[in-house]
C-alpha positions as CSV (number, residue, x, y, z in Angstrom):
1,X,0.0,0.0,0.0
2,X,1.3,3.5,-1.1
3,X,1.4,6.1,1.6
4,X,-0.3,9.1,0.7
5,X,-0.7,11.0,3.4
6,X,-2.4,14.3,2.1
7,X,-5.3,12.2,0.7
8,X,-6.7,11.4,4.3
9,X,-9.2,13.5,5.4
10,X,-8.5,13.5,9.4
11,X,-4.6,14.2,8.3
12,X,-4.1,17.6,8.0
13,X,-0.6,20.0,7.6
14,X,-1.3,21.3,11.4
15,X,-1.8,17.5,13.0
16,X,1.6,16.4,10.8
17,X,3.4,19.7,12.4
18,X,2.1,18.8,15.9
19,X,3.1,14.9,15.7
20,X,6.9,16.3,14.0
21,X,7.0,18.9,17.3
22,X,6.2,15.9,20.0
23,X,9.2,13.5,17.9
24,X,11.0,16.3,17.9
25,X,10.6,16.5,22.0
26,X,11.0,13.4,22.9
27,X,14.3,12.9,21.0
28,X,15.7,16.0,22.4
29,X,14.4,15.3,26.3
30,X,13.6,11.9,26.3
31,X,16.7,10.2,27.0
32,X,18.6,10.4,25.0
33,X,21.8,12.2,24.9
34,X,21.7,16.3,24.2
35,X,24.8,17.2,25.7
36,X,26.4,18.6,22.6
37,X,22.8,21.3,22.4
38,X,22.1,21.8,26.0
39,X,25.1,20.9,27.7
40,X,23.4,18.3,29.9
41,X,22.8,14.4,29.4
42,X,19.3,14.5,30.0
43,X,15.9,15.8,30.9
44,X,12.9,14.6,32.2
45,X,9.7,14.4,29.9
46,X,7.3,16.8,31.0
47,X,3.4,16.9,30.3
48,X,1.2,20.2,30.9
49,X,-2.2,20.1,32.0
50,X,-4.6,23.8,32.0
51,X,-7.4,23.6,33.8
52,X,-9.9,26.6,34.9
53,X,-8.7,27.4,38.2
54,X,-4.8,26.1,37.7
55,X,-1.5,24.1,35.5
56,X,-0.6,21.1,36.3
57,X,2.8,19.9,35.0
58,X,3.8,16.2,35.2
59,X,7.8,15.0,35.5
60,X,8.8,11.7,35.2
61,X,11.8,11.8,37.3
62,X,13.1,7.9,38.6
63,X,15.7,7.5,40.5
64,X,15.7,11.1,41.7
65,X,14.6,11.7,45.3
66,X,12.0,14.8,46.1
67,X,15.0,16.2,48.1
68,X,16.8,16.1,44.5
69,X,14.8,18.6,42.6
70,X,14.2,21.9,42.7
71,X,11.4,23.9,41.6
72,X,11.2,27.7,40.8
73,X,8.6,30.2,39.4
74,X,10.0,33.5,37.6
75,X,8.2,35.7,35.5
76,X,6.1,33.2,33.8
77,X,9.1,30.8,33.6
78,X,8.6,27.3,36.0
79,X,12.0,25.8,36.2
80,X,12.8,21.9,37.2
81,X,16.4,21.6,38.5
82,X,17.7,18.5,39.7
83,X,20.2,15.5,39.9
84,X,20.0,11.9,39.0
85,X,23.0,10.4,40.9
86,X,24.3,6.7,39.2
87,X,23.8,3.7,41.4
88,X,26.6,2.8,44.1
89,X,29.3,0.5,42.5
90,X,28.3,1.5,38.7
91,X,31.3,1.9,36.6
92,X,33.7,0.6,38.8
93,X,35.0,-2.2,37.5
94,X,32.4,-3.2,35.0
95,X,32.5,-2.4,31.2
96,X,28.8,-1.9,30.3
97,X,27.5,-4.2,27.9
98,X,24.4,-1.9,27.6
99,X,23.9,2.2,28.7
100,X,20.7,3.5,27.9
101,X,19.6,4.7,31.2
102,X,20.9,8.6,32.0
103,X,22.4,10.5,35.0
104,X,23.4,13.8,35.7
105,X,22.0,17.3,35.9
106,X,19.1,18.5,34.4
107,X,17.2,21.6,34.0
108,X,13.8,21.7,32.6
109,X,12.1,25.6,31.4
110,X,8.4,25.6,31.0
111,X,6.6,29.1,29.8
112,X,3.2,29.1,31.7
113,X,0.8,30.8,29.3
114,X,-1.4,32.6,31.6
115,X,-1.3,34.8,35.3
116,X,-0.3,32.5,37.9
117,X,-0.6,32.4,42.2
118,X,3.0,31.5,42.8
119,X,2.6,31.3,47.0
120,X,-0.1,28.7,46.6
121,X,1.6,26.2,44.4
122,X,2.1,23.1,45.3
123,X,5.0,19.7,44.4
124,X,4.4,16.3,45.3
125,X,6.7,13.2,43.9
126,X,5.3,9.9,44.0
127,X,6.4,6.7,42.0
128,X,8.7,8.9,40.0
129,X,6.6,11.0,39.3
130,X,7.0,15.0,40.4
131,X,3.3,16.7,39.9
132,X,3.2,20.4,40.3
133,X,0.0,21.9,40.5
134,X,-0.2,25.7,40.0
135,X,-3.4,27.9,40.8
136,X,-4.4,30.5,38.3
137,X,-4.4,34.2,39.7
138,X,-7.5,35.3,40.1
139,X,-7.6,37.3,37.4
140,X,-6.8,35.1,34.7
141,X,-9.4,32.7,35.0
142,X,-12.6,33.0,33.1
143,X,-15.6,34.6,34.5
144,X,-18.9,35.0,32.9
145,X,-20.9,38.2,33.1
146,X,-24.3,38.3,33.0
147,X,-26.1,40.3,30.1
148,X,-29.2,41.8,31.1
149,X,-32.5,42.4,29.0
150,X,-33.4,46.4,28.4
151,X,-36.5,46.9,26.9
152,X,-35.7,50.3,24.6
């Protein structure tokens, strides 16, 4: 079967653009090696959540403890910092056979898109997992205003 991928209806240029930006992502953060670009060896995958009244951005960070990571909020800019320390005894006198998982420093900057409250944010970290939950100020989120009927 020929792949023609302009002749499917539900494929469109924006879709292919979106599915190009997430490979795109997940080779550059996902594991794999970026020193040369970023200077570090890796960086955690991230996903972003809006909802009306707050963000909440999901880390997966194994291997690296809560006391590991450090998380900052500066003009719009949420930052992840932390350190995945190698296991005791690795590299000592072993010649790995196989290295795909990563270790090091990382540094993770996320642009917010809206008004945040920065002194009620919250960070939990549970099965490697870091969630951040961030309330909206309250005068980004959405209100509705009433219209009123005026006979005239």
């Amino acid at each position: 079967m020929a792949f023609r991928p302009f002749q499917d209806p539900q494929l469109s240029l924006s879709a292919l653009q979106d599915e190009m930006n997430r490979m795109f992502e997940r080779v550059w953060h996902g594991g794999v090696s970026t020193r040369p670009f970023d200077g570090q060896a890796w960086a955690p995958p991230i996903d972003l959540h809006e909802f009306d009244d707050r963000y909440v951005l999901f880390a997966e960070v194994p291997g690296v403890g809560p006391e590991s990571v450090e998380v900052t909020y500066l003009a719009s800019s949420l930052t992840l910092r932390g350190e995945k320390s190698a296991p005791p005894g690795a590299g000592e006198s072993s010649s790995p056979v196989r290295n795909e998982r990563r270790f090091g420093a990382f540094s993770r900057t996320v642009e917010l898109p809206g008004g945040i409250d920065a002194d009620r944010a919250s960070a939990r970290c549970a099965h490697g997992v870091l969630e951040i939950t961030i309330p909206k100020s309250a005068a980004s989120r959405p209100r509705t205003i009433r219209v009123d009927v005026s006979e005239g």
